[in-house]
C-alpha positions, 0 to 999 in steps of 0.5 A: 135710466138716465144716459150715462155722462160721456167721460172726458179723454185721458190725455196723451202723455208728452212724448220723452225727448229723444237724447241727441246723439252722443258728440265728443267734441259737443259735449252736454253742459254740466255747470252743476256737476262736481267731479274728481279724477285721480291722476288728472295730471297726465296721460289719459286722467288729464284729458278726462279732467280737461274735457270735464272741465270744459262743460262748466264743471267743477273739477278735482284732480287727485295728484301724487306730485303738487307740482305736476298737479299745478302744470295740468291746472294751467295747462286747463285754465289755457285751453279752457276759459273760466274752467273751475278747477283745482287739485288735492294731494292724492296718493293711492299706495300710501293707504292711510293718507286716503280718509283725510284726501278725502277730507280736503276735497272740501265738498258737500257732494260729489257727482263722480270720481273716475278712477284713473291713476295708475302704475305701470311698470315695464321691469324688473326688480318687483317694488312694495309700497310702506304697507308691503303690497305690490306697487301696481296692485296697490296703486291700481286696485288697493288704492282706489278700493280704499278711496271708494270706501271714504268717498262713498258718503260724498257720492251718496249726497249727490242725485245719482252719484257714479264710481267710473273705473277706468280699467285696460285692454291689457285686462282682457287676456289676463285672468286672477290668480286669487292665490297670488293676488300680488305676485308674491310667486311669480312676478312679470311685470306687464302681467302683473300689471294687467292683472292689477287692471283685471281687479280694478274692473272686477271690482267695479263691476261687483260693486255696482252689484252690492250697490244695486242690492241695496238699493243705492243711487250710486252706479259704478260703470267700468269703462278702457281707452283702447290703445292709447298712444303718446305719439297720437296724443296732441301737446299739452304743455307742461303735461305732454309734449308731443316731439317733432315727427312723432305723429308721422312716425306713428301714422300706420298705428293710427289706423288701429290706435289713438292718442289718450284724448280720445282714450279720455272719451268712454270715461268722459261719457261714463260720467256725464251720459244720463243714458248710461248705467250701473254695471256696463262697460264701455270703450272704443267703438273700432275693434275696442281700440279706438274711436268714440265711445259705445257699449259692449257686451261685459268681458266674460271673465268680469261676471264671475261673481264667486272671483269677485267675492274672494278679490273683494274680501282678500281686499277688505283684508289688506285695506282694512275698510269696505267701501259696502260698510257706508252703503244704504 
């Protein structure tokens, strides 16, 4: 019997690169990405924007006020040479408007949107928008579930397109009462609107479970900024200027909180992290209050996928649309 050839050696995979480790203040280039923030024009949503924008991407800021929006592009453009970023009237409690704010985007794709706009009031009397839901509700939760829906053929045109809600710590110690979703009932205002939060995250997080379901290349990752103060919050002209002594009169609170540049950073991973993935939540590393960006484990009460049914349904009623119907 003849010898029997030798086989050549199956050759050794190359080894995956190791993704270096994640660096706030190093962020990865992305001159490809596309991305949208609503409320980029204060607080939180402009840092997201800002920081997005210094990694070469292009940039949309979803804004209620165009003269507000116009401060927070030159405020960028200052601070960040070259940066490809304009804005498009957006206004979340005024439901109608959404279909064609998303028309004027003027994209072929979008990569991300982070669901940052919000409303939070401190008093009474309780406020309606023209469509007679709740004003925090609606701006918050409503609003955005309906944005959802009309980009979702955007963020199916990208690679791998990502819905990044961005929820609250004052979520976590609230619970929905599904029965009074606009507290019709029983209005406080600071838990009302923690209970506007807690529907924005659920529904974050049930979507990425019909997105899975059918296999789509979207993800939805529901991330919090802790507790983000003004006081801790660096200047930035005409959107936030931090007046003199604030920061001294806030030290002993920096040892637990931070300013909203750093409340921007779970978001800003959320979009641009490879590594990150459908239906995790992420925040603050120190006690979920402040510093650079991790995982954590998902809040109990957001998996409660029975809750999530009912508050995705009771919204498709008050809406109209259904952000699953343009899923596949």
């Amino acid at each position: 019997m003849p010898p029997v050839p030798a086989q050549p050696p199956v050759p050794t995979p190359p080894p995956v690169p190791a993704q270096p480790p994640w660096n706030v203040h190093r962020l990865p280039r992305a001159h490809a990405g596309v991305y949208l923030v609503t409320g980029g024009n204060a607080g939180i949503g402009y840092f997201v924007a800002e920081q997005l924008a210094a990694t070469g991407a292009t940039v949309v800021l979803g804004c209620r006020s165009p003269a507000k929006a116009a401060g927070a592009l030159a405020s960028i453009r200052s601070r960040v040479a070259g940066a490809r970023v304009r804005s498009v009237r957006l206004d979340l409690a005024d439901l109608p408007s959404l279909d064609a704010a998303v028309g004027a985007l003027g994209v072929d794709h979008l990569d991300a949107v982070v669901h940052n706009a919000g409303v939070a009031l401190d008093d009474p009397p309780r406020q309606e928008t023209a469509d007679g839901h709740e004003l925090m509700f609606a701006t918050n939760h409503l609003g955005h579930f309906a944005l959802t829906r009309w980009l979702m053929p955007l963020l199916s045109a990208a690679p791998a397109g990502r819905v990044v809600t961005m929820g609250s710590f004052a979520a976590k110690s609230e619970r929905l009462d599904l029965a009074d979703l606009q507290s019709r009932h029983d209005y406080r205002p600071k838990r009302s609107y923690g209970r506007s939060k807690l529907a924005q995250m659920t529904f974050g997080i049930e979507l990425d479970r019909r997105l899975r379901a059918v296999g789509s290349t979207v993800s939805s990752v529901v991330v919090h900024p802790g507790g983000a103060l003004d006081s801790l919050t660096p200047s930035r002209a005409p959107v936030h200027v931090r007046r003199a002594g604030a920061r001294l009169g806030a030290a002993p609170a920096a040892l637990l909180l931070q300013g909203k540049h750093a409340g921007a950073w779970p978001a800003v991973r959320a979009v641009l992290d490879p590594t990150v993935r459908g239906g995790q939540l992420w925040g603050p590393r120190v006690l979920g209050l402040r510093g650079e960006p991790r995982r954590e484990p998902v809040w109990p009460h957001l998996t409660d996928t029975a809750a999530a049914a009912r508050l995705w349904e009771a919204s498709r009623e008050l809406t109209r649309v259904d952000p699953g119907a343009t899923v596949g």
